[in-house]
C-alpha positions as CSV (number, residue, x, y, z in Angstrom):
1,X,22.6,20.6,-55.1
2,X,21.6,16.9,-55.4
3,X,24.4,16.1,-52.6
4,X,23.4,18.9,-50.6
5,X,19.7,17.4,-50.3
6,X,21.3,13.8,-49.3
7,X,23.2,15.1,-46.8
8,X,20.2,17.1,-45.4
9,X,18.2,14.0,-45.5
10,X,20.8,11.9,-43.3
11,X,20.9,14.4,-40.8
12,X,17.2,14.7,-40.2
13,X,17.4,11.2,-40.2
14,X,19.8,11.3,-37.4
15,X,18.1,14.2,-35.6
16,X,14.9,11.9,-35.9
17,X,16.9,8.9,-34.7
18,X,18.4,10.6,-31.9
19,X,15.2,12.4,-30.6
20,X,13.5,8.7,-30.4
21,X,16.3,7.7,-28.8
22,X,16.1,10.5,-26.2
23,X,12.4,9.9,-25.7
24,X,12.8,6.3,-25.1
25,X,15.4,7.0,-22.5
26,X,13.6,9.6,-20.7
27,X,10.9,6.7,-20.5
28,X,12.7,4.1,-19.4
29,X,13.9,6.1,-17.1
30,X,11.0,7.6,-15.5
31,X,9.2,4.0,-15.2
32,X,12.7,2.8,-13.5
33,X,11.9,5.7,-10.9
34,X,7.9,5.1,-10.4
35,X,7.1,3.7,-7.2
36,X,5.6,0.2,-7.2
37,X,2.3,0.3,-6.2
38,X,0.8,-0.5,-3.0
39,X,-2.7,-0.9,-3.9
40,X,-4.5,-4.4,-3.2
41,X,-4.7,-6.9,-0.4
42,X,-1.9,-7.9,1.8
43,X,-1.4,-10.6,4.7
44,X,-0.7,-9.5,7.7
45,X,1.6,-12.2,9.6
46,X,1.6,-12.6,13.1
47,X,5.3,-12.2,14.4
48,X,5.2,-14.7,16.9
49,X,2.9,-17.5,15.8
50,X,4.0,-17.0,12.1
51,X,0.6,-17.5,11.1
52,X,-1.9,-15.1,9.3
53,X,-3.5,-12.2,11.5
54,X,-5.2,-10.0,9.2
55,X,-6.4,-8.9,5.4
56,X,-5.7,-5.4,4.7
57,X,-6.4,-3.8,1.6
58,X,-4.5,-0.5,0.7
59,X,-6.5,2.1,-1.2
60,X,-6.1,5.7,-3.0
61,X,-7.7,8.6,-1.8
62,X,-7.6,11.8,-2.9
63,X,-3.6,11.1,-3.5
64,X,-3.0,9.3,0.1
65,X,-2.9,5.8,0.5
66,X,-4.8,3.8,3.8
67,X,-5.1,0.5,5.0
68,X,-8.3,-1.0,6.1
69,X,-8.9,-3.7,7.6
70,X,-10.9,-6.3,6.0
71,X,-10.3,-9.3,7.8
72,X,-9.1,-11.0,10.9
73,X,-8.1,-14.8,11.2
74,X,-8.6,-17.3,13.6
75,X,-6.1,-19.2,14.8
76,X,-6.6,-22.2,13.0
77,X,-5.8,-20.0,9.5
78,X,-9.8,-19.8,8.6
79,X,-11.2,-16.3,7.9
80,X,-13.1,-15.0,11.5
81,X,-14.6,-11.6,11.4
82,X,-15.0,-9.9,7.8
83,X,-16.0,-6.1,7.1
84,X,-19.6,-7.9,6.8
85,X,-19.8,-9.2,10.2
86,X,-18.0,-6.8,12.2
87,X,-18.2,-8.6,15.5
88,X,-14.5,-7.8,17.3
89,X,-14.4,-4.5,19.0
90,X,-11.1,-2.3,18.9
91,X,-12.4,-0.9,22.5
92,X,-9.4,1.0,22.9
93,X,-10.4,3.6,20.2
94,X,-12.9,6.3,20.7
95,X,-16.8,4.7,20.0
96,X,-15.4,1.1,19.6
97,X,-15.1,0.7,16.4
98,X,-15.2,-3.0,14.9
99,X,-11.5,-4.1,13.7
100,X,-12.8,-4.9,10.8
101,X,-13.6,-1.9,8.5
102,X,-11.0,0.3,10.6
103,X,-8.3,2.5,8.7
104,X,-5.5,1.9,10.6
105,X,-3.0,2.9,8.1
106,X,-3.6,6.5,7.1
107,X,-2.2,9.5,5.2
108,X,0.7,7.6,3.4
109,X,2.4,10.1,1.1
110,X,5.2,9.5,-1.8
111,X,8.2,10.0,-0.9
112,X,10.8,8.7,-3.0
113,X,10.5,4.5,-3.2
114,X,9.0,4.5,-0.1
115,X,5.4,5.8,1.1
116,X,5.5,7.8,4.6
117,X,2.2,8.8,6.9
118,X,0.6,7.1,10.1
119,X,-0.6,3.7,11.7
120,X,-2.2,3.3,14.7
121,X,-2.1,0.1,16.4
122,X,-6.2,-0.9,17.4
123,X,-5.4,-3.3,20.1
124,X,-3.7,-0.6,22.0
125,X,-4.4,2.8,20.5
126,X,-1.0,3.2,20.3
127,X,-0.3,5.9,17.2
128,X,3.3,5.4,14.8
129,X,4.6,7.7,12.2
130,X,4.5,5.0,9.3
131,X,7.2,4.2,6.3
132,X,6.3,1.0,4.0
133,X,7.9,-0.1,1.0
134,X,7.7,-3.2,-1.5
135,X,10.0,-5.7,-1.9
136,X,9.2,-8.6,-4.4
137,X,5.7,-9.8,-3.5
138,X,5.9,-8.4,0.3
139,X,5.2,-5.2,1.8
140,X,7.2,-3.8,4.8
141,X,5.1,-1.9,6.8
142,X,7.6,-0.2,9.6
143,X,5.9,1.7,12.8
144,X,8.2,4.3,14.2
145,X,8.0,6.3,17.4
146,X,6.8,9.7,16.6
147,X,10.0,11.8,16.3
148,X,12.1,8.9,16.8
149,X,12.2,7.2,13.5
150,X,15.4,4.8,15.0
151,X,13.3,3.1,17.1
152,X,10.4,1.2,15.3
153,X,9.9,-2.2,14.0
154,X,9.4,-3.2,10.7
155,X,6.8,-6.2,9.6
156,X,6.7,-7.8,6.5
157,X,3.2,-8.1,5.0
158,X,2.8,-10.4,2.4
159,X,1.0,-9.9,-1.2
160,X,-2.4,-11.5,-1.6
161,X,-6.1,-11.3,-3.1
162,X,-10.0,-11.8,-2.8
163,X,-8.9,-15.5,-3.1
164,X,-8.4,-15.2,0.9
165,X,-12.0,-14.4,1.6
166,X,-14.5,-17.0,1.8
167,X,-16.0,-18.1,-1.2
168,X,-19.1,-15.9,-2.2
169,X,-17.6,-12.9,-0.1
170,X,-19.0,-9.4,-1.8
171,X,-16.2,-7.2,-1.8
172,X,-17.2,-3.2,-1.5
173,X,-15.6,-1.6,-4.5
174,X,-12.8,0.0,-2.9
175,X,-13.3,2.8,-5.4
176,X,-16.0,4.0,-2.8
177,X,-13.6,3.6,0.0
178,X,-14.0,6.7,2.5
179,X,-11.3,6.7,5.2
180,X,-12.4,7.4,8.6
181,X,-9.5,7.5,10.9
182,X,-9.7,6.2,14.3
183,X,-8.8,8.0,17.6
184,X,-7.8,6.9,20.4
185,X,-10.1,7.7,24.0
């Protein structure tokens, strides 16, 4: 009887063993699938000068993902318009919206390591299906025709923070973000 007890011990003890085992597996294997986020500020770099263009922030609504604009640059590298000062017009949009405070990344979905929904340029109203990604510190943002996602090109946005705004800058909580997607006239 006393044997029978040990041995009935051990193998709970194994079960036990073995179900933590399986539960840290399943964990570490779920995290290894979970998408990176997206969510915070990123640099926009312009292709041709290489130097900064905008500040975009990417936010969560209701399950999608946008970009808006927070930003623009001058081209010395010092912070120009802001979301506070709103003074460039994107006049190729229906009501002519300021840049700054446009979400011109909209509707980004899941799906699988990589986020998929829309972008519209503002300087030309010209509309992409969108697919961005992370990889390290840098986002790649890629606008696609629509229906043609083999022609597109990709640019690689760069990870940053408040730090780029001037000093004293009030952020809005992006918690009371409210996309508003532009249209083109």
């Amino acid at each position: 009887m006393r044997r029978d007890k040990m041995k009935n011990g051990r193998t709970r003890q194994r079960v036990s063993f073995l179900v933590v085992v399986a539960i840290c597996a399943l964990c570490s294997v779920s995290a290894l699938s979970a998408q990176e986020s997206i969510v915070g500020f990123w640099k926009q770099v312009d292709e041709k000068s290489g130097k900064p263009d905008s500040l975009v922030y990417i936010y969560q609504y209701q399950g999608k993902f946008f970009g808006r604009l927070i930003a623009s640059y001058k081209t010395d590298g010092t912070i120009g318009d802001t979301i506070l000062t709103k003074q460039d017009k994107a006049d190729k949009l229906l009501g002519d919206p300021p840049f700054c405070g446009l979400d011109f990344v909209y509707n980004l979905e899941p799906k699988g390591k990589e986020y998929r929904g829309g972008i519209i340029d503002p300087r030309d109203a010209k509309e992409y299906d969108c697919r961005v990604w992370r990889e390290g510190n840098n986002l790649i943002v890629r606008g696609q025709l629509k229906g043609l996602g083999f022609l597109g090109r990709n640019q690689t946005w760069i990870e940053s923070s408040i730090a780029e705004l001037p000093a004293g800058f009030p952020m809005p909580d992006p918690k009371t973000f409210v996309p508003t997607i532009p249209k083109k006239k």
